[in-house]
C-alpha positions as a Python dict, from the first residue, in 0.01 Angstrom:
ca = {
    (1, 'X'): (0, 0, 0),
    (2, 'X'): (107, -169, 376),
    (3, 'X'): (-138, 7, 514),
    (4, 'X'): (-399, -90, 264),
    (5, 'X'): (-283, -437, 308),
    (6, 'X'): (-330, -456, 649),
    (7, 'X'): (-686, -364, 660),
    (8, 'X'): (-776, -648, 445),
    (9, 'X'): (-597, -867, 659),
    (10, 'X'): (-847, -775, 976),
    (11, 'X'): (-1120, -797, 758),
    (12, 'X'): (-1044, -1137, 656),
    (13, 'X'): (-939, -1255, 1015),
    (14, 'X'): (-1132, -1599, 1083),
    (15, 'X'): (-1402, -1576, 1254),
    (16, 'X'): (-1362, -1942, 1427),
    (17, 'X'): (-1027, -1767, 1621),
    (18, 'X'): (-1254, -1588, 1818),
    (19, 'X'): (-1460, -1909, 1931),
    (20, 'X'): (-1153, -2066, 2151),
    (21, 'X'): (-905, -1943, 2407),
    (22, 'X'): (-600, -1948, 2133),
    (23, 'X'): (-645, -1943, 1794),
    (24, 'X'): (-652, -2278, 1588),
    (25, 'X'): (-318, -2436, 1611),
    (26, 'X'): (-109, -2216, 1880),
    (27, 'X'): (10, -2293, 2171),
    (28, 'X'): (133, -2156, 2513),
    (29, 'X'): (534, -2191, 2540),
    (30, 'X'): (563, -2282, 2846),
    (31, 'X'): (392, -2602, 2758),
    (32, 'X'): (634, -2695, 2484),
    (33, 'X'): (941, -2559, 2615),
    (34, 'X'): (928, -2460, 3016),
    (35, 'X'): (1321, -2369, 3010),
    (36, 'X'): (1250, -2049, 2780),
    (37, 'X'): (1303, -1718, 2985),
    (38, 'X'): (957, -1531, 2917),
    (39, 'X'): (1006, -1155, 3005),
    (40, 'X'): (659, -1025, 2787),
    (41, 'X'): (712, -661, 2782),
    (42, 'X'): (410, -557, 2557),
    (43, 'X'): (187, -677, 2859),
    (44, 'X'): (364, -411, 3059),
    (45, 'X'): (496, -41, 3031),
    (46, 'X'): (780, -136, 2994),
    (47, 'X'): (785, -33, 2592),
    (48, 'X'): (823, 229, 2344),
    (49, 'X'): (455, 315, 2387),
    (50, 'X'): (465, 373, 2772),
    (51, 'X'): (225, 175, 2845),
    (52, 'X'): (39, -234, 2825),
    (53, 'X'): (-96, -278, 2457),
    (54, 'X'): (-419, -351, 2365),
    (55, 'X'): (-492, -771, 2409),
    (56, 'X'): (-207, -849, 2586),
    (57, 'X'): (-466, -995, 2871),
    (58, 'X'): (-168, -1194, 3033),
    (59, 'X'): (206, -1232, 3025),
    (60, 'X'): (254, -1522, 2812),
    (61, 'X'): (445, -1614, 2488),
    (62, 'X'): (182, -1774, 2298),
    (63, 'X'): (280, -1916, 1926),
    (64, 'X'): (188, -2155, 1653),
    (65, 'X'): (329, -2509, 1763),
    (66, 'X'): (553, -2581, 1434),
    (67, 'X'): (706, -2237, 1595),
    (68, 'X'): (704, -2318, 1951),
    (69, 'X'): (858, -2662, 1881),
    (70, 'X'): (1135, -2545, 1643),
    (71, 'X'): (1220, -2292, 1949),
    (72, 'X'): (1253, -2570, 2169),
    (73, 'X'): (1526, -2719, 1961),
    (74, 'X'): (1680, -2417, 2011),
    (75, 'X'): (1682, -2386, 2289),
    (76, 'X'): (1765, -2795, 2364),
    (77, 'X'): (2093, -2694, 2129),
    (78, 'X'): (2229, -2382, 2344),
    (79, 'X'): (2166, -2582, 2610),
    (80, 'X'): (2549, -2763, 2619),
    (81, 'X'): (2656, -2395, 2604),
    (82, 'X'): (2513, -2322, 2926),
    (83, 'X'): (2274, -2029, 2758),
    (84, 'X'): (1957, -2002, 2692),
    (85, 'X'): (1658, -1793, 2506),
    (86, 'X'): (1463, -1497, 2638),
    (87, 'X'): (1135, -1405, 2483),
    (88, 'X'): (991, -1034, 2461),
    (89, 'X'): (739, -1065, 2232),
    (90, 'X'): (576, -1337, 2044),
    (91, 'X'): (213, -1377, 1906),
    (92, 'X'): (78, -1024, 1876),
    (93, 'X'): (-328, -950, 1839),
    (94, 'X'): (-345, -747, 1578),
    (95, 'X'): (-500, -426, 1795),
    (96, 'X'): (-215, -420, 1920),
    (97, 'X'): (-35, -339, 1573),
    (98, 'X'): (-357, -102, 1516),
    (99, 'X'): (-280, 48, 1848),
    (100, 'X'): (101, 116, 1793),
    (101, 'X'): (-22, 314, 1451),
    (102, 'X'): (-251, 507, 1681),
    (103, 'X'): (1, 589, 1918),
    (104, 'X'): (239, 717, 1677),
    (105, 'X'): (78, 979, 1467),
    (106, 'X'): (-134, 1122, 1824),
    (107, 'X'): (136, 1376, 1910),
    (108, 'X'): (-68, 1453, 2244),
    (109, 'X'): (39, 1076, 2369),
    (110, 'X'): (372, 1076, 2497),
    (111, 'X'): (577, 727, 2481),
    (112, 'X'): (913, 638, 2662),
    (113, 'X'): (1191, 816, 2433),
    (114, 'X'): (1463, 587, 2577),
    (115, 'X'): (1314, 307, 2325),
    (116, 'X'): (1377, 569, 2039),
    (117, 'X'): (1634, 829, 2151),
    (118, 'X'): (1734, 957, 1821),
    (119, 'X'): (1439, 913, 1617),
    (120, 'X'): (1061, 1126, 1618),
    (121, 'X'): (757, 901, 1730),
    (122, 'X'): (622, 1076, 1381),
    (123, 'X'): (858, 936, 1172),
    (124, 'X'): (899, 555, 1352),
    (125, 'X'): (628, 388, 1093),
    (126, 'X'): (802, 555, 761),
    (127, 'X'): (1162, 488, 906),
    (128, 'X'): (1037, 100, 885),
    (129, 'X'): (1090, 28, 1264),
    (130, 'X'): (684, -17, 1346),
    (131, 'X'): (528, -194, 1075),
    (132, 'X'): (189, -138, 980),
    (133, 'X'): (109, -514, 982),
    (134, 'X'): (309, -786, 1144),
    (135, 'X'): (431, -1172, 1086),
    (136, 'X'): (363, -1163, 1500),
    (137, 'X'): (-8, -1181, 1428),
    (138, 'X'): (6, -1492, 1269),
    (139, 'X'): (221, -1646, 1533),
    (140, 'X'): (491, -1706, 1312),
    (141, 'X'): (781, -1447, 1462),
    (142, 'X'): (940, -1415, 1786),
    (143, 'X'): (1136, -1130, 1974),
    (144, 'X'): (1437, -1292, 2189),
    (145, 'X'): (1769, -1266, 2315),
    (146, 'X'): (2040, -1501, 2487),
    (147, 'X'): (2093, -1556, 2865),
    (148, 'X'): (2255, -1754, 3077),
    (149, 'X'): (2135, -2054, 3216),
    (150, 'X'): (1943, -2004, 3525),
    (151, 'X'): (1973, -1632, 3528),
    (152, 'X'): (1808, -1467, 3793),
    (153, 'X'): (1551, -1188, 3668),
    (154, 'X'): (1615, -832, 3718),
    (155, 'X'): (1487, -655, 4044),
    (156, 'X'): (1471, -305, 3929),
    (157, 'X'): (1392, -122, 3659),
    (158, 'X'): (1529, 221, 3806),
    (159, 'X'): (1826, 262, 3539),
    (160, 'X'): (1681, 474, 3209),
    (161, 'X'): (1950, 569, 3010),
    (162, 'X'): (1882, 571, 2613),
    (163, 'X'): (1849, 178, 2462),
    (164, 'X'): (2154, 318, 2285),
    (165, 'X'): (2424, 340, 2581),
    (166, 'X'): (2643, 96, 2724),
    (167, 'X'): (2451, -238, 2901),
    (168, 'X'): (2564, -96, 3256),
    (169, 'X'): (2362, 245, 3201),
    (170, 'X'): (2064, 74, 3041),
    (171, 'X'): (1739, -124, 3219),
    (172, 'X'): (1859, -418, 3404),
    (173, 'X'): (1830, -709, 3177),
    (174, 'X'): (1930, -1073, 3182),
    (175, 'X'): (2047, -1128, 2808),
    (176, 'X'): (2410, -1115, 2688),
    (177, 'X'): (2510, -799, 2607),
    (178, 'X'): (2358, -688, 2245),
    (179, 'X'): (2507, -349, 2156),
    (180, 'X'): (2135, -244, 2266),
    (181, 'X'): (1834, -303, 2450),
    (182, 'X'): (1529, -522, 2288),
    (183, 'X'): (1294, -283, 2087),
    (184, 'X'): (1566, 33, 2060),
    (185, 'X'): (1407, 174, 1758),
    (186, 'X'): (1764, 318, 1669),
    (187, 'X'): (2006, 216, 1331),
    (188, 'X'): (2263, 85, 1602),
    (189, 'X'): (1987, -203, 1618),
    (190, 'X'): (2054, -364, 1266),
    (191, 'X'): (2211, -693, 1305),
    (192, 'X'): (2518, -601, 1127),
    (193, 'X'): (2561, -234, 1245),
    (194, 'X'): (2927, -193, 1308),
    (195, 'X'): (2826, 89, 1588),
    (196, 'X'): (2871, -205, 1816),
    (197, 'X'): (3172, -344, 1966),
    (198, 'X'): (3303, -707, 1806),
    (199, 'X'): (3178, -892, 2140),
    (200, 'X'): (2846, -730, 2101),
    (201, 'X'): (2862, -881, 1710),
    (202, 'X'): (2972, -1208, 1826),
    (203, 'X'): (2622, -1217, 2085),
    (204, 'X'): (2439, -1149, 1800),
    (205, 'X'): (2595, -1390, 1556),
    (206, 'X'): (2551, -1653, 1782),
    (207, 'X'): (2179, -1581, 1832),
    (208, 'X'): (2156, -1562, 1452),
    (209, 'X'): (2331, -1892, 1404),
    (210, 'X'): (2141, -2063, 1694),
    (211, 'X'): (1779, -1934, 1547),
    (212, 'X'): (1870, -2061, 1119),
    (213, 'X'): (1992, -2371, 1232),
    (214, 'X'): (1613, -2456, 1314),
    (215, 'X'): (1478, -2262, 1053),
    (216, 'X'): (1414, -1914, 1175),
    (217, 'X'): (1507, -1618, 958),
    (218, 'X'): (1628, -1295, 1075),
    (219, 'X'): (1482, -923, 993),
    (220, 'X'): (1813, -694, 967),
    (221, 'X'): (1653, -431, 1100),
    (222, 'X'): (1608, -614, 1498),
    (223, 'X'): (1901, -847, 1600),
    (224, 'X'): (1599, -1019, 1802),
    (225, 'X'): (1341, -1032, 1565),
    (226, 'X'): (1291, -1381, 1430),
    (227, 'X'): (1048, -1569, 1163),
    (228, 'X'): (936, -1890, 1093),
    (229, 'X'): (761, -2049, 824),
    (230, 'X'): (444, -1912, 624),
    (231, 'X'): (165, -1775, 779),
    (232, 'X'): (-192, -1929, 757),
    (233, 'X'): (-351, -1656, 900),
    (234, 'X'): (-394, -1312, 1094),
    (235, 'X'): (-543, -1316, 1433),
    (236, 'X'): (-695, -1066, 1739),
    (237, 'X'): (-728, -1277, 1991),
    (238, 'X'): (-611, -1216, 2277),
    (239, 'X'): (-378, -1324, 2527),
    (240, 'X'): (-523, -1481, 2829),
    (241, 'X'): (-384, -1660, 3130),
    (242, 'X'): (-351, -2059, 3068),
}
């Protein structure tokens, strides 16, 4: 039934998005809220897949502006804490979403098994950690984590160990310490999984109470998957350069 669902979504994608450079509405981040890390990994191969998905044209957070301004605030409150937000993933055309179903039932394609250590690429859709259509299409959810203010970015990506182990084993990242690494397709990655220490917990709870104050809801599944709102549409668009 998702899948059937999500055809009729791209069939009743408006035809006006494709007249503009965004789609009616959105926004680039970094117009709204400059402070907000922006580490896009879908534009790179740096993901589950292996490689850049399909209309991810540049490396920029684009979103609706109700979302992009209720992110700010976020950010703007974690401020005073001396942290601040990371995005991986924010609007998402919906080829891409198309593309990640493609990739995971072609068993000649190989993808980067340190996203998904303990888990077959067959079996990532009906496990419910790739979904077949996505609240990211309609600009409405964000992928994030916490860092420090003024972080510098990492220099290397050389490290590979699973998503799974310890931070220090893991790709160099910026964020507080999650229990994981962003998209680690993996049980350990449920908000609330008790596979992670209490520290690791507290990251996340603070993430989680930073993101509902303004009105973002949480998907148990991803301790940095966040919502916002209703959408008003489904869009493949896709993401170019400002």
């Amino acid at each position: 039934m998702r899948r059937a669902a999500c055809l009729a979504l791209f069939i009743l994608l408006p035809a006006a998005a494709t007249a503009g450079k965004l789609p009616p509405g959105f926004v680039y981040l970094r117009d709204v809220a400059p402070g907000i890390v922006q580490e896009m990994r879908y534009a790179t191969s740096d993901n589950f897949t292996g490689r850049p998905l399909p209309g991810y044209e540049a490396s920029e957070c684009v979103l609706r502006r109700d979302v992009a301004l209720a992110l700010a605030r976020v950010e703007a409150a974690l401020r005073p804490r001396h942290l601040s937000l990371k995005t991986y993933d924010c609007y998402r055309p919906t080829r891409a979403v198309r593309a990640f179903w493609r990739w995971s039932q072609d068993a000649k394609r190989a993808g980067n098994k340190r996203f998904y250590p303990r888990v077959a690429k067959s079996e990532l859709f009906a496990r419910g950690y790739i979904a077949s259509h996505s609240r990211h299409s309609a600009g409405t959810a964000v992928d994030l984590t916490l860092v420090p203010l003024a972080a510098p970015q990492p220099s290397s990506k050389a490290r590979a160990a699973p998503c799974t182990a310890p931070a220090a084993q893991r790709a160099p990242d910026t964020s507080l310490d999650m229990g994981t690494g962003f998209d680690c397709l993996d049980v350990k990655s449920y908000t609330n999984s008790r596979a992670v220490t209490g520290e690791q917990r507290r990251h996340r709870l603070m993430l989680k109470t930073a993101m509902s104050a303004r009105g973002f809801r949480n998907y148990f599944r991803e301790w940095w998957h966040y919502e916002y709102g209703r959408p008003r549409g489904y869009y493949d668009v896709p993401i170019t350069a400002r």
